[in-house]
VOPANU-378227 format. One record per residue (C-alpha): x, y, z; residue number from 1. Coordinates in pm, 1 decimal. Example, Ala and Ser with C-alpha at 12.3 -4.5 7.8 and 13.67 -1.06 7.14 Angstrom:
! VOPANU-378227
@xx:1230.0; yy:-450.0; zz:780.0; k:1
@xx:1367.0; yy:-106.0; zz:714.0; k:2
This chain:
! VOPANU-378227
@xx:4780.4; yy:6756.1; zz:382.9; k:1
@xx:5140.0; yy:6660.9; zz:427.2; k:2
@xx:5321.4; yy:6393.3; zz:227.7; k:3
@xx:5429.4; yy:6256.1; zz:559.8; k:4
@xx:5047.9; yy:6205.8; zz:680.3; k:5
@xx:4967.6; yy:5982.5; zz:355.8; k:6
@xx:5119.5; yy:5664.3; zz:514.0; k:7
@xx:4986.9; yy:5732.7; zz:838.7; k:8
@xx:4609.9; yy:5801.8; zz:703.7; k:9
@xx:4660.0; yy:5458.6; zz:496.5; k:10
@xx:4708.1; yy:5282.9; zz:763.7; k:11
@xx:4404.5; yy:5416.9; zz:949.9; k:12
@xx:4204.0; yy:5312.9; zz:647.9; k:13
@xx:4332.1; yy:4957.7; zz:685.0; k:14
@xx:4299.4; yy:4951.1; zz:988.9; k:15
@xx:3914.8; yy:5051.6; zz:1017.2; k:16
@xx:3887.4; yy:4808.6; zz:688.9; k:17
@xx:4076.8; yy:4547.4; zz:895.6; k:18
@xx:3793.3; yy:4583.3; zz:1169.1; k:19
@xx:3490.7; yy:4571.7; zz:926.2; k:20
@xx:3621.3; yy:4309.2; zz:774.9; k:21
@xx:3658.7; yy:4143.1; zz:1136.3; k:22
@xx:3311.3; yy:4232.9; zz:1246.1; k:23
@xx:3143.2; yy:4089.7; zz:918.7; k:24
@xx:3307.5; yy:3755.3; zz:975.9; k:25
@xx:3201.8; yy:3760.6; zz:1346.6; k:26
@xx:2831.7; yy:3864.2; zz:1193.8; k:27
@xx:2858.4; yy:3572.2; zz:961.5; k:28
@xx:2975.3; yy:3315.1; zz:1252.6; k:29
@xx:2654.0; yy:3427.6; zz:1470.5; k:30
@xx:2433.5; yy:3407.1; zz:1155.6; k:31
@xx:2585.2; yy:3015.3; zz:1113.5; k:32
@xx:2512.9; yy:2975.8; zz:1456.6; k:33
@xx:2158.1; yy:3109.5; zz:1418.9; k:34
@xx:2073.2; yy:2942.4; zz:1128.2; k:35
@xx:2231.9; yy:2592.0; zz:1314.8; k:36
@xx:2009.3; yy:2677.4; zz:1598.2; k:37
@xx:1702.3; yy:2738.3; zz:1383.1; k:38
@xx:1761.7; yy:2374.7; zz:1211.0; k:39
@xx:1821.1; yy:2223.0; zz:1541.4; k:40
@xx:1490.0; yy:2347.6; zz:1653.1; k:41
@xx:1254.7; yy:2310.6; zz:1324.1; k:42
@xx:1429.8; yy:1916.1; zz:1376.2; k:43
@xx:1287.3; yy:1882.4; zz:1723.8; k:44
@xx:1002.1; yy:2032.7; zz:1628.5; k:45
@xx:963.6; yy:1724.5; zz:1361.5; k:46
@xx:1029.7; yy:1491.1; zz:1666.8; k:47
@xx:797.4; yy:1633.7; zz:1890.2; k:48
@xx:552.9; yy:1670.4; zz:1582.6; k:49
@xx:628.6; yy:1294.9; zz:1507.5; k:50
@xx:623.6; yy:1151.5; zz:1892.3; k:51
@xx:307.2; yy:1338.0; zz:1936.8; k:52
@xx:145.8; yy:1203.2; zz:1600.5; k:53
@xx:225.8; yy:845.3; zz:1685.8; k:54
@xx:77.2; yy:868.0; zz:2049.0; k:55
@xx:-264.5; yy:1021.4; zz:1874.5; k:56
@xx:-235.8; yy:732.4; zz:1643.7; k:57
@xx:-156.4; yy:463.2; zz:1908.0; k:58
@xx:-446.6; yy:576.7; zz:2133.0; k:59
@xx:-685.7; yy:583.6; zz:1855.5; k:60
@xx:-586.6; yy:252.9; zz:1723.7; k:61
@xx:-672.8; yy:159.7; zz:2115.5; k:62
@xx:-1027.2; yy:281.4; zz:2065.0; k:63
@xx:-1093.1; yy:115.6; zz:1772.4; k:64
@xx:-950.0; yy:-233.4; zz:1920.2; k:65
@xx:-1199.5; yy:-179.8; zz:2221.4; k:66
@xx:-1469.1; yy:-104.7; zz:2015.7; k:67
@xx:-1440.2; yy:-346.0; zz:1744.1; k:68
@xx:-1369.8; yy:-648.8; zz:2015.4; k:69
@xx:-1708.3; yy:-571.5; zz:2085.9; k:70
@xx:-1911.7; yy:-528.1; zz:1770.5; k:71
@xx:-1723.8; yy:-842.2; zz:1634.2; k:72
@xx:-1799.0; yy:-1066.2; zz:1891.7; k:73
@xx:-2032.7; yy:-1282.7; zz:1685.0; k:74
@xx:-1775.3; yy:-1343.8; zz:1395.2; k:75
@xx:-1510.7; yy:-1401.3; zz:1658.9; k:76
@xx:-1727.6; yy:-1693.3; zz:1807.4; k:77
@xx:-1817.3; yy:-1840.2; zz:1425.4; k:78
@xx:-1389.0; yy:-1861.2; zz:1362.6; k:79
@xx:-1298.5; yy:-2177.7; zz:1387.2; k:80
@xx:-1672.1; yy:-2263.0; zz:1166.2; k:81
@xx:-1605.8; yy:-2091.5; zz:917.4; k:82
@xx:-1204.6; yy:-2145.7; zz:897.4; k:83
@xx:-1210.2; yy:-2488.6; zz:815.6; k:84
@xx:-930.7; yy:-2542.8; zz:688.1; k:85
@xx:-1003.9; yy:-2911.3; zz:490.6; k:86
@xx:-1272.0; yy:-2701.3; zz:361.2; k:87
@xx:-1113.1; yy:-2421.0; zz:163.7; k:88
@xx:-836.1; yy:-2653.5; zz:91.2; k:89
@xx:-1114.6; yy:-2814.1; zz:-90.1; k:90
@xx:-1288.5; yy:-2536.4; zz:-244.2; k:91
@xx:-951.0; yy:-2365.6; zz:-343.2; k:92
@xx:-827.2; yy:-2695.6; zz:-551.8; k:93
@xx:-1151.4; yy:-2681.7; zz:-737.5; k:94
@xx:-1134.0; yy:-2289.8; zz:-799.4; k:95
@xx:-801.9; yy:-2360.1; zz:-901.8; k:96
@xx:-848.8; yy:-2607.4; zz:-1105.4; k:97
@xx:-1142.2; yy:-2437.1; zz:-1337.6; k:98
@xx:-894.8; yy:-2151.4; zz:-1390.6; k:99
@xx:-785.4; yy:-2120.6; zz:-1748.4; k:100
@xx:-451.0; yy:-2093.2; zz:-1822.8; k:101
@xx:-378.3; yy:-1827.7; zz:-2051.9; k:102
@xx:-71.3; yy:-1725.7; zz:-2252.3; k:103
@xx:-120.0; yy:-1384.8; zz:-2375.9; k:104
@xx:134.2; yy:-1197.9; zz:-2358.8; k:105
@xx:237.0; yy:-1445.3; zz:-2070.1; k:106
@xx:121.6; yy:-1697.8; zz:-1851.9; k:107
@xx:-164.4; yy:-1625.2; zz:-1630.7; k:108
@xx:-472.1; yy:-1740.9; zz:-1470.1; k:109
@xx:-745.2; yy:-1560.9; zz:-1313.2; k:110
@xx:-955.8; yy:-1765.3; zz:-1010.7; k:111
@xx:-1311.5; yy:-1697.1; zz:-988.0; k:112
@xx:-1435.1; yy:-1720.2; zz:-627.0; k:113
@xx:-1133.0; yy:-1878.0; zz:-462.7; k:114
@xx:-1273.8; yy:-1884.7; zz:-103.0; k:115
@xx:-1640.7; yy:-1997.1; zz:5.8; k:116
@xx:-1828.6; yy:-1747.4; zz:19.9; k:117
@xx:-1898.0; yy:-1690.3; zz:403.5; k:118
@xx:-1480.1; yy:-1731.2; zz:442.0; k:119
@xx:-1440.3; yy:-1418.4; zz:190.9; k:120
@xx:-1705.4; yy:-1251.8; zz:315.2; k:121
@xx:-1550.8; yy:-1267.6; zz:671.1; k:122
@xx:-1249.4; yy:-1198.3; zz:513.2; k:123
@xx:-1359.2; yy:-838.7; zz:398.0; k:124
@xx:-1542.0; yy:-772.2; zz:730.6; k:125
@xx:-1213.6; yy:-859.8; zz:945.8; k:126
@xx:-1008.7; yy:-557.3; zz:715.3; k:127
@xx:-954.4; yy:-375.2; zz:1003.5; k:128
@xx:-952.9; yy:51.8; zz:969.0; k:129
@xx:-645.4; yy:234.5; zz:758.2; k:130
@xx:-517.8; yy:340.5; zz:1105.6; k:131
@xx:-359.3; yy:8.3; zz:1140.0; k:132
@xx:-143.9; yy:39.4; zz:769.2; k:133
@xx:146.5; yy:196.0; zz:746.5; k:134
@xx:80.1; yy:614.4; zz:696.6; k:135
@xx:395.9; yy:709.5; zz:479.4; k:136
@xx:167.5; yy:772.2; zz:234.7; k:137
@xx:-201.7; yy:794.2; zz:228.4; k:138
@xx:-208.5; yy:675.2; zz:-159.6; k:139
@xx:-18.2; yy:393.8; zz:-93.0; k:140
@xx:-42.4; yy:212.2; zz:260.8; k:141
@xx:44.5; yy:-182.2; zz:320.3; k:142
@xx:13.1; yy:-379.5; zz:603.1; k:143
@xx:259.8; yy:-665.2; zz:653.9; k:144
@xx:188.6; yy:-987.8; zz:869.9; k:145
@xx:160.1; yy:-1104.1; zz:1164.5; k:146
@xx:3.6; yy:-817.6; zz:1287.8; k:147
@xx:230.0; yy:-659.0; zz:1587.7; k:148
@xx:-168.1; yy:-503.6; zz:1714.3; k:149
@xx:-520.3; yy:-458.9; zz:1608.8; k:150
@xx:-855.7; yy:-611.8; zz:1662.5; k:151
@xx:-902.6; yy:-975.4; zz:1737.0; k:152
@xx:-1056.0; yy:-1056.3; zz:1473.0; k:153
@xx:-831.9; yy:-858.0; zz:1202.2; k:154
@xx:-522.6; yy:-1037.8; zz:1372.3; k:155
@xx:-687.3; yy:-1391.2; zz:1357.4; k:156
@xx:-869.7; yy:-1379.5; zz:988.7; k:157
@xx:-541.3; yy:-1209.8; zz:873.1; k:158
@xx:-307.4; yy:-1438.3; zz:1017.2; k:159
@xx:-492.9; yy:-1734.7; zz:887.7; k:160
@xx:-483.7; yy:-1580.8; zz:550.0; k:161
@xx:-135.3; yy:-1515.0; zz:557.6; k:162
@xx:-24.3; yy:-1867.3; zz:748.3; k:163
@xx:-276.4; yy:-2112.8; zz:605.4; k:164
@xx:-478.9; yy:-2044.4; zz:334.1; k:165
@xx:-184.0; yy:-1901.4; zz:91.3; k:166
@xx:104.0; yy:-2039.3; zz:235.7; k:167
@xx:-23.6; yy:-2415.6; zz:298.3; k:168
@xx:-338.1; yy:-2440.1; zz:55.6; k:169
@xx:-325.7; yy:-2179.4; zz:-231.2; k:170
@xx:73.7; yy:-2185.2; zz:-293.8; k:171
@xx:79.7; yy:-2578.2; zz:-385.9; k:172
@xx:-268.1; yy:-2583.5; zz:-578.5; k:173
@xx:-119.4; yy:-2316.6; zz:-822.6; k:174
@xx:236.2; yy:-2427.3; zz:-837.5; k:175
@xx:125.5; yy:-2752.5; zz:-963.3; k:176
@xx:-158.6; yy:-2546.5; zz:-1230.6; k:177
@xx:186.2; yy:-2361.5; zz:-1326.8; k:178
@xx:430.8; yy:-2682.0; zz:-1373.8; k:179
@xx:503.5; yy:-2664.5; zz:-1755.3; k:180
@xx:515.4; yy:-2308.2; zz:-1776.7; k:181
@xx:753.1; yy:-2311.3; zz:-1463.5; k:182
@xx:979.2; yy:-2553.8; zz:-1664.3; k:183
@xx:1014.7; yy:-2330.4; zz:-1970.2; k:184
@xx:1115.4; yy:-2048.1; zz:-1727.3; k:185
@xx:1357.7; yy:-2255.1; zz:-1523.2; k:186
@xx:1515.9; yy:-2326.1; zz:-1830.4; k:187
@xx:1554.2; yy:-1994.0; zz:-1904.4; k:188
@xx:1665.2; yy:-1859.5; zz:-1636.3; k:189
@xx:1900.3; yy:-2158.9; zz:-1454.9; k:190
@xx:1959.7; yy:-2362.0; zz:-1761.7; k:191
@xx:1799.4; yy:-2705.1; zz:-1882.3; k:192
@xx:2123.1; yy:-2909.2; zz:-1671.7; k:193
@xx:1979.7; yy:-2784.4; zz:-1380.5; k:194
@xx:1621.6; yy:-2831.5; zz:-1450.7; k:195
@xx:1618.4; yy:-3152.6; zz:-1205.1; k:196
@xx:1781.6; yy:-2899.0; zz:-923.8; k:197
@xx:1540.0; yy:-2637.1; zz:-1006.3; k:198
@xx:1212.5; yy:-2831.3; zz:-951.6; k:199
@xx:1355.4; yy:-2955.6; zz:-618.8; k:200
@xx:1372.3; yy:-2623.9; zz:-493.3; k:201
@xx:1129.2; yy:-2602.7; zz:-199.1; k:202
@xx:913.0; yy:-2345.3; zz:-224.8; k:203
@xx:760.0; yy:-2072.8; zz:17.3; k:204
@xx:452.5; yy:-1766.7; zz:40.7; k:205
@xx:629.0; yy:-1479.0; zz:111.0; k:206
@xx:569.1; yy:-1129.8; zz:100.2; k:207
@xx:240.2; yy:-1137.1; zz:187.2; k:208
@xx:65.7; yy:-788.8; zz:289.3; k:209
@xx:-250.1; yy:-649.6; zz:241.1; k:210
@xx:-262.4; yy:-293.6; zz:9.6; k:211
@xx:-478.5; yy:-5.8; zz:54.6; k:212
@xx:-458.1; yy:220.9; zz:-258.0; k:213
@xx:-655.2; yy:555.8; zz:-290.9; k:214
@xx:-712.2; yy:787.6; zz:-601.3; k:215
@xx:-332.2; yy:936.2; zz:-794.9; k:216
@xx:-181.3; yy:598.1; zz:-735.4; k:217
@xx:61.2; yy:471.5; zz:-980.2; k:218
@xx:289.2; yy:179.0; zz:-1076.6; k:219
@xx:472.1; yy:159.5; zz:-1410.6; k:220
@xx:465.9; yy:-115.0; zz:-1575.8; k:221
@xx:719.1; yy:-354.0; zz:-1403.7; k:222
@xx:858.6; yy:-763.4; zz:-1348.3; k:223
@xx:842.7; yy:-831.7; zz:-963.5; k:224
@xx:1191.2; yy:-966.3; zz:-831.1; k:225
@xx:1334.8; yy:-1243.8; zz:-1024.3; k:226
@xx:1314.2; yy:-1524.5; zz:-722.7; k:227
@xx:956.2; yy:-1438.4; zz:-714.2; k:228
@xx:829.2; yy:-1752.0; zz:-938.4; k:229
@xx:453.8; yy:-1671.2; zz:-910.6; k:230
@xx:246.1; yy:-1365.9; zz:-820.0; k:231
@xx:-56.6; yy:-1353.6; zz:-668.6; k:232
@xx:-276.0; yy:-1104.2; zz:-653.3; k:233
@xx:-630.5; yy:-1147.8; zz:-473.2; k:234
@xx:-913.4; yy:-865.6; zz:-517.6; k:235
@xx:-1126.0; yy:-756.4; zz:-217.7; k:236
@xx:-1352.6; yy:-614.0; zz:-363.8; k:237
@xx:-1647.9; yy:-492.2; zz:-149.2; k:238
@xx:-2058.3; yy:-451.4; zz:-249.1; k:239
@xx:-2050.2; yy:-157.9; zz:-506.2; k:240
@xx:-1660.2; yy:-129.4; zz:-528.2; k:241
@xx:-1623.8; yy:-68.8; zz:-926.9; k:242
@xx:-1490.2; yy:-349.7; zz:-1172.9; k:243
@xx:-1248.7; yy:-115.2; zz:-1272.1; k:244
@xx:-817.4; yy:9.4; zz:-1188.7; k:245
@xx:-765.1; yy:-396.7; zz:-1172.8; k:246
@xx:-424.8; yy:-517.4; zz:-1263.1; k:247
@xx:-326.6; yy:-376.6; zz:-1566.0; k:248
@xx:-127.8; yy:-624.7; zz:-1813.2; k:249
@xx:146.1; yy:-556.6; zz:-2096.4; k:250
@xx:371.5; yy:-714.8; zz:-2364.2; k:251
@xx:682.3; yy:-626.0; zz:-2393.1; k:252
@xx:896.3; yy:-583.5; zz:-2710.7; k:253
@xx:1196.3; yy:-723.2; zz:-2754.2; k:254
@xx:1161.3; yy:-845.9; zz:-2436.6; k:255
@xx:1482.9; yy:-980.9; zz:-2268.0; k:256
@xx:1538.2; yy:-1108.4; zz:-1940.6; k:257
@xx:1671.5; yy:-874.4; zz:-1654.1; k:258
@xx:2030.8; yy:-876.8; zz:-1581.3; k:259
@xx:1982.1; yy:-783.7; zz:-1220.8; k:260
@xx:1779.7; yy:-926.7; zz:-943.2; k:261
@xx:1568.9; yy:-670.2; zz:-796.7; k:262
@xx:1223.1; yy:-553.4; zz:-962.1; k:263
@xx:1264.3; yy:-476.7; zz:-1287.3; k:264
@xx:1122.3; yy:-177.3; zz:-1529.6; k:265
@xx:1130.5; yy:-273.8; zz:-1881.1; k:266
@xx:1044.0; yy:107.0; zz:-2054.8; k:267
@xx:1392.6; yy:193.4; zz:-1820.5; k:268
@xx:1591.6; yy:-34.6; zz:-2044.2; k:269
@xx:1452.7; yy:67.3; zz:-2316.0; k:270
@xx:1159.3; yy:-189.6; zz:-2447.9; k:271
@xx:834.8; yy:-50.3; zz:-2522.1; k:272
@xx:536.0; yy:-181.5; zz:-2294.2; k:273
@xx:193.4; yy:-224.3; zz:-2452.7; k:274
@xx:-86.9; yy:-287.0; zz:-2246.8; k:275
@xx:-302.3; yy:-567.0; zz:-2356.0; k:276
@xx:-553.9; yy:-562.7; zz:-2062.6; k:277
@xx:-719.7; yy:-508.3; zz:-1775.9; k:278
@xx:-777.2; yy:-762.2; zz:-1510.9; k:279
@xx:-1118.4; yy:-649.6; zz:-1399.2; k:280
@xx:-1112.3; yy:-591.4; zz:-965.7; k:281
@xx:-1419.4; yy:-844.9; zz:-874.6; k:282
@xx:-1501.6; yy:-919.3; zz:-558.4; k:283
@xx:-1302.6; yy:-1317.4; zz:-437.9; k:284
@xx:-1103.2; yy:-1355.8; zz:-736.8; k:285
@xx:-718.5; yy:-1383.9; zz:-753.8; k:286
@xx:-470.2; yy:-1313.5; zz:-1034.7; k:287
@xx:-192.7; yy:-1516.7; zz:-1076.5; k:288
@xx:71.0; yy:-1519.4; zz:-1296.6; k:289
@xx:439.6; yy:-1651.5; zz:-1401.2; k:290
@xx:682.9; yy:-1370.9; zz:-1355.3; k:291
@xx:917.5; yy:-1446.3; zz:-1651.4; k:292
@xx:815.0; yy:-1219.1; zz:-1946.1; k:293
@xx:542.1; yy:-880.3; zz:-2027.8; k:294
@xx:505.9; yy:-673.4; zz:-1701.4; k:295
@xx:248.3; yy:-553.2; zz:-1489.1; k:296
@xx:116.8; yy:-242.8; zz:-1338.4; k:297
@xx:-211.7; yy:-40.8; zz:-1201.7; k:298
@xx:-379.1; yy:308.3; zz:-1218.2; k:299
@xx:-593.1; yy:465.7; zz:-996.1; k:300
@xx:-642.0; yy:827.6; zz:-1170.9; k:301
@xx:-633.5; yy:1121.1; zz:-941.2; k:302
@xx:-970.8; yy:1245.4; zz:-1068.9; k:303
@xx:-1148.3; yy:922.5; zz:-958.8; k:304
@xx:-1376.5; yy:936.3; zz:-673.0; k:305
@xx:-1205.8; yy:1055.1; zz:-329.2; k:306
@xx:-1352.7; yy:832.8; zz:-139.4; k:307
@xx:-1257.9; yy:486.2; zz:-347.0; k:308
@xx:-1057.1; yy:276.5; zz:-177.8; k:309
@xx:-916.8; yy:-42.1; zz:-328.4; k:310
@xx:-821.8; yy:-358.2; zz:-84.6; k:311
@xx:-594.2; yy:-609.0; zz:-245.8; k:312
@xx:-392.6; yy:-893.8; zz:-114.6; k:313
@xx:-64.5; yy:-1019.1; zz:-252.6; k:314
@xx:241.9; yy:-1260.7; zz:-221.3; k:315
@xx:486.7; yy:-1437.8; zz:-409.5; k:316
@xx:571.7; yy:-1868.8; zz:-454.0; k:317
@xx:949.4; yy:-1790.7; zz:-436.5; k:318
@xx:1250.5; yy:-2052.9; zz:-355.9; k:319
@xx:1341.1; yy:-2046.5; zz:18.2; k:320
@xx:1606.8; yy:-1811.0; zz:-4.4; k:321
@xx:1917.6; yy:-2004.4; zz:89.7; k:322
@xx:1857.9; yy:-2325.5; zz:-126.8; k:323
@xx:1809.1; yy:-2067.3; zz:-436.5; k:324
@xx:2119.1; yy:-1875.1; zz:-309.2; k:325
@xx:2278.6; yy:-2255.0; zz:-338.9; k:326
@xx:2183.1; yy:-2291.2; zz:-723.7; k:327
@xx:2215.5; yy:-1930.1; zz:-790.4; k:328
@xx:2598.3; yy:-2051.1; zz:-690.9; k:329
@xx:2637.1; yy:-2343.2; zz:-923.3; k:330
@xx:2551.0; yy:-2138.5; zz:-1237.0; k:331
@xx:2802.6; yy:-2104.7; zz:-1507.3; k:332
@xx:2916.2; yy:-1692.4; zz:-1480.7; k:333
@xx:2722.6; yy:-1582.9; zz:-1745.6; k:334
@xx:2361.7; yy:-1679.4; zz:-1569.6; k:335
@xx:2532.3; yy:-1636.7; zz:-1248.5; k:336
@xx:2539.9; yy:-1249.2; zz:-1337.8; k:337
@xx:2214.1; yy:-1180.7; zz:-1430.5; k:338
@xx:2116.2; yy:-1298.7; zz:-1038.0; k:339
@xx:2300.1; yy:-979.0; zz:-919.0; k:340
@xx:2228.6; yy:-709.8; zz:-747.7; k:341
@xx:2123.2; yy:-396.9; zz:-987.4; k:342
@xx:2356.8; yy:-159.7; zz:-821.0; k:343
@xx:2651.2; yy:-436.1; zz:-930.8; k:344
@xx:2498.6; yy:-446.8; zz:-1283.9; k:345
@xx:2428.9; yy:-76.6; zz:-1335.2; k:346
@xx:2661.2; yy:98.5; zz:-1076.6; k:347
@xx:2532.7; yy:433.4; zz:-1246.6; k:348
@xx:2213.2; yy:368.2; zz:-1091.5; k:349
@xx:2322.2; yy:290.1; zz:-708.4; k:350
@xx:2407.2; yy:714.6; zz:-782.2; k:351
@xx:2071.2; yy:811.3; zz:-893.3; k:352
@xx:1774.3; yy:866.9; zz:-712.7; k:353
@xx:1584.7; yy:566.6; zz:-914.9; k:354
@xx:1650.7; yy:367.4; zz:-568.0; k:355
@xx:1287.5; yy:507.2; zz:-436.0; k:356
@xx:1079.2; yy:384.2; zz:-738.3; k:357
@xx:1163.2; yy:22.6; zz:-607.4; k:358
């Protein structure tokens, strides 16, 4: 080989690295494209998937409806009997009224048949099938009122629940059973100058839903959000549903208040939670208690039965959100801030994935 053939044979080699390098990059590109395409397609295969799912849900909540219209029909026709409603007001104020107040480790009562009898017992009859919950998750599934579609006599028993019996008869009977405890924690957390302001809130029943929980569920010990004054908690328990995976209670040490709004873990900021009891899941009763101090939570161990299902109703006695929003206002800075938004109070945590646990 010539010295005058070096340059030339370089440049060959450059050249033919020139094109490899060329085709890889074109072989790359395609393979970006392919793997694009492949994502577009597993994504409309979700849609379909999802589309398809919801139709085979729709039509068999249709079924059921039709069906259930039918074999109903005789507690349908008893509604307005048995949904009296000077009656259960009634019943509910005595019920109410017999409940003990407790104070260990915080404020709570537990009411021993709250409804007559043949109202709760139409009450568990008109829980209409899981395919009318939400199915996110089968170990966790809620349904939220007014119903947008279901049975006749789900959406009427249901409604009434949800319209009448907590909102206009159980809501005053235990805001009243709670009015010195309620003082102690409006003092707390607004200030005894605006005690007066406080008590002249007007109150509300929100949140109300009706929970479906299977065996593996979960919920750490926890305060529910601060403008929730009052929890309750009502157990449907049917004939031979077990006593037990009721509402678990704990004290909290060196508990504090929160210095954010939203629900609030105490173990997260550090306290140690020590569970005092178990409220036992009995068929017509209802927990209720101040949410102020301790926590709450429930466990329904993934080795328990597969087919136990536990049916519980709940909603909160909170302000009406704009006259609270009013006070909230007033509040010298330092209370002012603990009514604030976690993500304000803890940016670190608007960057972590402990947004999903709420």
């Amino acid at each position: 080989m010539t010295e005058g053939s070096k340059p030339g044979r370089a440049r060959w080699l450059v050249e033919r690295l020139t094109e490899r390098v060329k085709a890889v990059r074109a072989l790359q590109r395609d393979v970006l494209k392919l793997r694009q395409r492949i994502d577009d397609l597993e994504t409309a295969q979700r849609e379909v998937t999802a589309v398809a799912r919801h139709a085979d849900r729709a039509a068999m909540q249709v079924r059921l409806v039709a069906v259930l219209n039918q074999t109903q029909q005789n507690d349908i026709e008893r509604l307005a009997a048995v949904l009296d409603e000077a009656r259960i007001a009634e019943h509910v104020r005595r019920a109410v009224d017999a409940a003990r107040l407790l104070t260990d480790p915080y404020e709570h009562i537990v009411i021993e048949r709250l409804l007559p009898d043949d109202a709760y017992e139409l009450l568990i009859r008109a829980i209409p099938p899981s395919e009318f919950f939400d199915d996110r998750d089968r170990i966790k599934q809620n349904l939220t009122f007014p119903m947008e579609y279901g049975p006749t006599l789900a959406v009427s028993v249901w409604g009434y629940m949800d319209d009448v019996i907590a909102k206009r008869i159980v809501r005053p009977a235990v805001f009243d059973k709670f009015h010195q405890p309620l003082q102690a924690h409006f003092r707390s957390v607004f200030g005894a100058e605006f005690l007066d302001r406080a008590n002249a809130l007007p109150q509300a029943a929100s949140g109300g839903r009706l929970m479906l929980r299977r065996p593996g569920y979960h919920l750490d010990p926890h305060r529910d959000p601060k403008r929730s004054m009052l929890t309750c908690l009502m157990y449907l328990a049917r004939e031979g549903d077990s006593e037990e995976h009721g509402t678990q209670i704990f004290r909290v040490h060196d508990d504090e208040d929160a210095d954010y709004k939203q629900t609030y873990y105490p173990a997260s900021a550090g306290h140690q939670c020590e569970l005092v009891k178990v409220v036992p899941f009995r068929p017509n009763t209802m927990l209720v208690f101040l949410n102020s101090r301790g926590a709450h939570g429930a466990t329904i161990p993934a080795d328990a039965p597969a087919t136990l299902e536990r049916y519980t109703y709940q909603f909160y006695v909170a302000p009406l959100n704009e006259a609270l929003s009013t006070l909230i206002k007033s509040l010298p800075p330092e209370r002012r801030a603990k009514w604030k938004s976690r993500a304000l109070a803890q940016p670190e945590y608007a960057r972590s994935d402990g947004r999903a646990r709420e």
